[in-house]
Each structure stands twice: as structure tokens, then as C-alpha cells.
N, C-alpha and C positions, 0 to 999 in steps of 0.2 A: 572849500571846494577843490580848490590844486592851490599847488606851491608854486608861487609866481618866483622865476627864474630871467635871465636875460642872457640868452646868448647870440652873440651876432653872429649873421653869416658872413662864410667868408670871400675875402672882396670878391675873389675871381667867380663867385657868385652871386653877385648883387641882379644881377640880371638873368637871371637863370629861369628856369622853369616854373618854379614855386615862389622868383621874386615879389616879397613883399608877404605870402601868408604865414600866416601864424597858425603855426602847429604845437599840439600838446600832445607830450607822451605818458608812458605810465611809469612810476619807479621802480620799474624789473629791466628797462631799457636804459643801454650804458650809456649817462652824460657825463665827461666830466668837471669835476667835482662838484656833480650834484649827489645829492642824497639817492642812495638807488639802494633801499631795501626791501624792493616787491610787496611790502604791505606786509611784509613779517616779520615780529621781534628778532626771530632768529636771523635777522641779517641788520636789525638795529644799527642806527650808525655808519654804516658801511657808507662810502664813498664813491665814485667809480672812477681808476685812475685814468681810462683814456674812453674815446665816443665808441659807439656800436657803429657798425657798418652802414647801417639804414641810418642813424644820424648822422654820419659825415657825410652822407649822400644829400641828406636833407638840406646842409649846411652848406653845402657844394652850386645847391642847387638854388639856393638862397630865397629857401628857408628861414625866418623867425621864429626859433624854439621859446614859446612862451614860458616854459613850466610845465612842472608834474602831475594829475591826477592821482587821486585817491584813488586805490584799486582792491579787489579783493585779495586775500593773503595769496601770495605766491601764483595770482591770476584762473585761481580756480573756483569757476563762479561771476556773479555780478556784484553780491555783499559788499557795500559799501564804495562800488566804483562811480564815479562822478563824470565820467568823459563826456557823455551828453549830456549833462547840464554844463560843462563849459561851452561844448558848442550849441546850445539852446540860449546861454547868455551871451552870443555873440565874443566870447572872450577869444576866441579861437575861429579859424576856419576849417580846419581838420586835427584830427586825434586819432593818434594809434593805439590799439586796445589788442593785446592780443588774445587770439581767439586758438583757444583747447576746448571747446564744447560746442562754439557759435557766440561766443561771445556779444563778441562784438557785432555781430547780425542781432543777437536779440535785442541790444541796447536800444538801436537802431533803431527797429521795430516799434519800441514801447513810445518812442520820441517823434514819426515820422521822418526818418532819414534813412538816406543811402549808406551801405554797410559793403566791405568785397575782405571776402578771404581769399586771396591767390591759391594758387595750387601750390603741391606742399614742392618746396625745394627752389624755389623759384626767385625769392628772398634768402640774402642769409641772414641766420642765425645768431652770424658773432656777435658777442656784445649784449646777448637777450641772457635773462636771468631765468631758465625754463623753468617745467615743472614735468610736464609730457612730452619731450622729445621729436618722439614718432607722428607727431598728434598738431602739436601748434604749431602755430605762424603769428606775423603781424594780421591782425586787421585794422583796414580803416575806414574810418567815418567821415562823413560829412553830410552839410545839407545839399552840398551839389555835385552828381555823378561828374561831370566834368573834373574839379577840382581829384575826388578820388581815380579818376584815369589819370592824372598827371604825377599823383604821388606813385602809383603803382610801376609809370614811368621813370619816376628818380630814384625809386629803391631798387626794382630787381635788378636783376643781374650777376652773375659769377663774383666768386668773391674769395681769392686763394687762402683766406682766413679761416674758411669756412668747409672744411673738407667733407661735411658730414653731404655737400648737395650735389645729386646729382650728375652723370656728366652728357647726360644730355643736351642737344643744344636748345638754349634758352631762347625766351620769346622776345621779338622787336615788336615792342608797343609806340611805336614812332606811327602805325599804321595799322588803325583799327579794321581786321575784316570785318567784314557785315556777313552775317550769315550766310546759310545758301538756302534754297529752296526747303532743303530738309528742315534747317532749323526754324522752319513755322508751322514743327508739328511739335508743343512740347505734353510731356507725358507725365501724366497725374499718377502716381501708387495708389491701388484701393487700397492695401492696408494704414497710408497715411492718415486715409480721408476717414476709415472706419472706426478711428480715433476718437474720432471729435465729437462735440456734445452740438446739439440740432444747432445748436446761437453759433458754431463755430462753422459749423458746415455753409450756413447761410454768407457767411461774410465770406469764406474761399472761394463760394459756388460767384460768388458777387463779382470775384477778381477775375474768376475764369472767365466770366459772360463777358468780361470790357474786353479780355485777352481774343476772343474768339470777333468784339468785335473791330477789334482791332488788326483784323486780318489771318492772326495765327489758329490754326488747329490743335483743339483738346483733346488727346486722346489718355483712355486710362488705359493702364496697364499693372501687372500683380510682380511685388516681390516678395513672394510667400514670406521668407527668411527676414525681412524689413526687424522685427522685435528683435533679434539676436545684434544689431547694431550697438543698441546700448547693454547688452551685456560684456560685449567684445570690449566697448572701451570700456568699462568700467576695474573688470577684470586686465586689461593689457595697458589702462592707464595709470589704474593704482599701484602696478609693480613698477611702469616706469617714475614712475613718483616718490616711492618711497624709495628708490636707487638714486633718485635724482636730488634729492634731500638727505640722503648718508653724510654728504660731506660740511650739513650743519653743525657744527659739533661745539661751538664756542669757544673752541681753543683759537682759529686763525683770527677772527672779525664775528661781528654778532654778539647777540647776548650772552652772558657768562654767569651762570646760575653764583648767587655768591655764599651758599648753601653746601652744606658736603663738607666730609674729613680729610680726601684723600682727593688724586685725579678722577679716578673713577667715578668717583659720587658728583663732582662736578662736571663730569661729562652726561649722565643719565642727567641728574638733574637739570643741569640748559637747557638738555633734549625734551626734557620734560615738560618744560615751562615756554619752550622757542614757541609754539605753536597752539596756535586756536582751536576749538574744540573739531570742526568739522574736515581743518586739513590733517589732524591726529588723526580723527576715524581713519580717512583717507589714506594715510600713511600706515595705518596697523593693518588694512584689508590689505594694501600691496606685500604688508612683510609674509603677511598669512600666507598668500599665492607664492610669494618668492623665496619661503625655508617652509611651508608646511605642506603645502599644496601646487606644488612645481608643477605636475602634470597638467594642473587644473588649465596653468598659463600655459603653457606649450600647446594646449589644444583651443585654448584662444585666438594665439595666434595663425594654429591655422585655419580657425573658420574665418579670421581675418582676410586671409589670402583671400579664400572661396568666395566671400563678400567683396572682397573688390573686384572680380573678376564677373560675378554675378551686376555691379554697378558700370560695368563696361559692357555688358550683356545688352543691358538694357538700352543703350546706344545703338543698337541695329534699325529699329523702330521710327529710334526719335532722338533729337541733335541735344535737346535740352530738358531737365525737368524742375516741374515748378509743385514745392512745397509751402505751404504754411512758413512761417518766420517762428509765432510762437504760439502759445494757445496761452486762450484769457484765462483760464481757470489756474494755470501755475505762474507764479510770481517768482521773477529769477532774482531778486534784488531785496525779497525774504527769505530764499531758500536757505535753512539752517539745517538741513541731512542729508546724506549722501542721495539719496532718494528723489526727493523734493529738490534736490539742485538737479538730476536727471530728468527726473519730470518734466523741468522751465526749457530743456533744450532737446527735446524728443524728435525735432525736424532738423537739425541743424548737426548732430551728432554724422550721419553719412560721411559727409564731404570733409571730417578731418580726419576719420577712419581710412576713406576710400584716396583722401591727396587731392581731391575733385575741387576747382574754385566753384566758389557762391557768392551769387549777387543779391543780398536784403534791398527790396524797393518797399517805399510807401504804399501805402495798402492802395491799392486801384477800386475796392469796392464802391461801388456807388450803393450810398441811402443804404448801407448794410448795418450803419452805426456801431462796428467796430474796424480795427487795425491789429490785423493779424500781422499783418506785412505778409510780401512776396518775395520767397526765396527760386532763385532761379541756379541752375546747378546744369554746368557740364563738363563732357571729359577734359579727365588732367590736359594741360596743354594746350587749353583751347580757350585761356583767359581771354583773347584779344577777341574772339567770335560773342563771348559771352559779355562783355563788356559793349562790341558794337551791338549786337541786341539790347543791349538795357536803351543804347542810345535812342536805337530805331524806336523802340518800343515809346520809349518815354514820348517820342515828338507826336510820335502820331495820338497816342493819348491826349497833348496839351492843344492837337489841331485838331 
């Protein structure tokens, strides 16, 4: 299920913030000298010579790094990741997973747990073995939103390692706001909801109804344009991906085809062989967009643009909006096609498009007899507002 590791924190952390839990990450994130091959042949072997910035932060903060997770190749996808059954067996109290689709919200979901993707920038990067760039983050898990506001506290932050973030100022999570009056109106998309099949409609309408009686206001509201989200990333994720996987090549570290007459032929062929069938599809659609079909991506990315500006739009209305997690009918933990892994993450796809943080909650349906989970989603830079809401939300729920 992971690879049991031991790293102790360090002293001037023994009392820190996250003294005493036990966190698992996944092997795309740099420990060192742990094994940190992201789940792909093509990085076989590999080592990591020094920690990621979020685990020295972890370590600082004294944190117990249990071990690795099994993870999908190169984190794209759920295929074979195991983080919620470490923390479903109690092995763990949090796990980073990171999230390029929603990951780690859907995990979440499937398991009844709390899930948050920060807003993009706000973490760094260094130290992470991407795949999407523009697109991921950490996410994290747990069974208690408390514990996930306290990691979300010892990781961000600037981080001169990391130049790709930001220069915005960043958020002090030492002081969660609580909403304002606005944010107890949040806003449902018809075209989310027009998704769904009657058994899924039943269980969101279920989450709304405890939402509304919970004090907040539901109001619906239209983003025509909502479909063209998953074509955007599919299209501006594939090209980051197969740019971001160029420099697999089995000459520095990684697998080494042992195959071939020449350099050449043992360079195709590595390449050939580094990778699983479904991160290859993935990787030939990006090469298509990025020598056959340039245009095609250029004007991805600008309806990219137009789509986040359209997901800020929607913020005049209302502070917060709340989506489905995942839908029963796709399984993200068998998706074996490009497709079919799009399908599993159809709600969750926005907010790493648009930068936007997301909060996965355990499904609130009452007697709806399923667990969609509840994604809750507002503007960039507004983790702390969106976080004290989860909190507010939850108490009054449990009273």
C-alpha cells in the first residue's frame, strides 16, 4: 500500500505545528534518499538528492514522514494511488496527493474525507516532479479539516527556490476569516447539475437542502461555456505534458532501454518503453498540438484566459460555488483512456484551469444513499474565507 520510510523531524521542530503527525506523500515529491520515481519506469530508480520545499516545511514543522504512496504514473489520474487507504487504515493522519485534474478531491470523495487544493501559486513547487505545470498543486487529505488548515499553514508560503510563483502577496493562514454576509449565498451551475443522471441529481439536491438548512442561500446560476473546461485542459494539458516528459530520455537516470544499435535507437526505444499506455496516449496528443497543430493550442489557451475571467464573473452574484465532487457512474481508480479519466473528474477540472482553491467535504446528503461529496470553490486568494466556511459550515452541521 506505500513504502514505509522513517524520517524524523527536525529537532527545532519537535513542537511545531504538525508535532507528532504522520504524513504520507507521494513519490513525485522530493524526499531525500527516498525513492521518488512518480509511479514511472521512466524515472526507475531515481533517488532524490535533497527534500522538496513543502517537506522541509513539513519537517520543520514536526512532522513525521511516514512513507510513500503508490500513485498513478507521473500523478495523472487515480490508477493505482493508494493515499486514502493509508489514511482509511489509520497509517497516517494526512497525505499529499497531488492534484492536476482534482485528484486528490476525488480520492476523498470516494473515501468520505476532507480534501483542499490551494490556489495555484500559493505553494511552491520546488521539489515536485510535475507533469502539468500550469495546472497542479499539492493537495491534501485528511479525515479532519482541522488537521488539513494546519498543513495548509506549514506549507505555503514564498519560496526563493521557486520563481515560477507569483509575486503577489501571499495569504496568512494564522487567521481564518469567516465569510461575510455574501458568502451565504453560494451558487450552483445549471449546466453542472444538467449532467447528472436522476440518482445523482437526488443526492446533490440532498446536500443543497442541509446547505440551505444550514442557513446559506442556493442560488443557481448559467456558465454557458462550463463544457469547454475540459477541452481547454485536455488540449493545454497534453502539450504541457509532453514538454514536461521531453527530458525522460534514459541517458541522465531512469530506465535505459537495453535494446538498440546505436544511441539513437536506445533513446526511442527508453522512450518507448518508459511509459504506460495511457500516459503515452497522453503524451502523443500533446506532441500532435505542439508540432502538428500549434494553432489548435494557442487558441486553447485563449479561451483559457476568457474561462477564468468568466469564473471571476461569476463571483459578482455569489462569494462561493458549490459542485458535485464526483459522479457515481465514472470510476477514477479504473479509468484506462484518456476519456474515461476526463469523465471521473468532470467537477473538479475548473478550479485547476481557473487557479481557484477547492474544498472536497463529505457528502452532507441526508438518506440520499450516496456520496457525491461537496466541492466548494472560491476566488483565487480567498483560501482563508473558504477554509473558514468549511469550518462554520461543518459546526453547524454536527449541532
Amino acid at each position: 500500500m506505500f513504502t514505509h520510510e522513517s524520517v524524523p523531524s527536525n529537532t527545532t521542530g519537535q513542537g511545531g505545528l504538525l508535532a507528532g503527525k504522520k504524513v504520507v506523500i507521494q513519490p513525485n515529491m522530493s524526499a531525500r534518499g527516498w525513492i521518488t520515481d512518480a509511479g514511472s519506469l521512466a524515472l526507475e530508480g531515481f533517488i532524490a538528492l535533497e527534500d522538496a520545499t513543502v517537506v522541509t516545511r513539513l519537517k520543520e514543522a514536526g512532522a513525521i514522514l511516514t512513507g510513500s504512496t503508490c500513485m498513478s504514473e507521473l500523478g495523472f489520474g487515480l490508477t493505482g494511488d493508494t493515499g486514502v487507504q493509508v489514511l482509511s487504515a489509520g497509517e497516517a493522519d494526512i497525505a499529499l496527493i497531488t492534484d492536476t485534474m482534482g485528484e486528490a478531491r476525488v480520492a476523498a470523495s470516494t473515501s468520505g474525507m476532507f480534501a483542499f487544493k490551494p490556489s495555484f501559486g500559493i505553494v511552491s513547487r520546488y521539489g515536485l516532479i510535475g507533469l502539468i505545470p500550469s495546472m497542479e498543486c499539492y493537495g491534501i487529505l485528511s479525515k479532519n479539516l482541522e488537521d488539513i488548515i494546519t498543513a495548509v499553514r506549514v506549507i505555503a508560503g514564498k519560496d526563493e527556490n521557486d520563481f515560477s510563483m507569483p509575486e503577489e502577496q501571499l495569504l496568512d493562514f494564522n487567521n481564518l476569516g469567516l465569510p461575510s454576509e455574501k458568502a451565504h449565498v453560494i451558487g450552483v451551475i445549471r449546466e453542472c447539475t444538467d449532467m447528472l443522471k436522476d440518482r445523482e441529481v437526488k443526492a446533490f439536491r440532498a446536500g443543497l437542502e442541509r446547505l440551505e438548512k444550514a442557513g446559506l442561500a442556493v442560488k443557481e446560476i448559467n456558465l454557458e461555456r462550463y463544457n469547454l473546461f475540459r477541452v481547454v485542459h485536455n488540449v493545454v494539458g497534453s502539450v504541457e505534458a509532453s514538454s514536461s516528459a521531453g527530458k525522460y530520455d534514459g541517458v541522465r537516470y531512469g530506465h535505459r532501454s537495453a535494446s538498440g544499435k546505436n544511441w539513437n535507437d536506445m533513446y526511442l526505444n527508453s522512450r518507448g518503453e518508459s511509459f504506460g499506455p495511457l500516459i503515452k496516449a497522453y503524451l502523443f496528443q500533446g506532441a500532435y498540438f505542439q508540432f502538428e497543430n500549434y494553432p489548435a493550442f494557442e487558441n486553447a489557451c485563449r479561451i483559457r484566459r476568457s474561462l477564468v475571467q468568466d469564473a471571476i464573473d461569476l463571483f459578482n452574484d455569489v462569494q462561493m460555488l458549490a459542485f458535485p465532487t464526483r459522479r457515481i457512474v465514472c470510476g477514477a481508480a479504473k479509468a484506462a483512456t484518456i476519456n474515461a479519466t476526463y469523465d471521473a473528474f468532470t467537477f473538479t477540472l475548473p478550479a485547476n484551469i481557473t487557479g481557484q482553491p477547492s474544498l472536497q467535504i463529505p457528502s452532507i446528503a441526508e438518506d440520499s444513499g450516496d456520496d457525491l461529496g461537496l466541492q466548494l470553490v472560491s476566488p483565487r486568494l480567498q483560501d482563508g474565507s473558504l477554509l473558514g466556511l468549511g469550518m462554520q459550515l461543518l459546526s453547524l452541521l454536527q449541532g
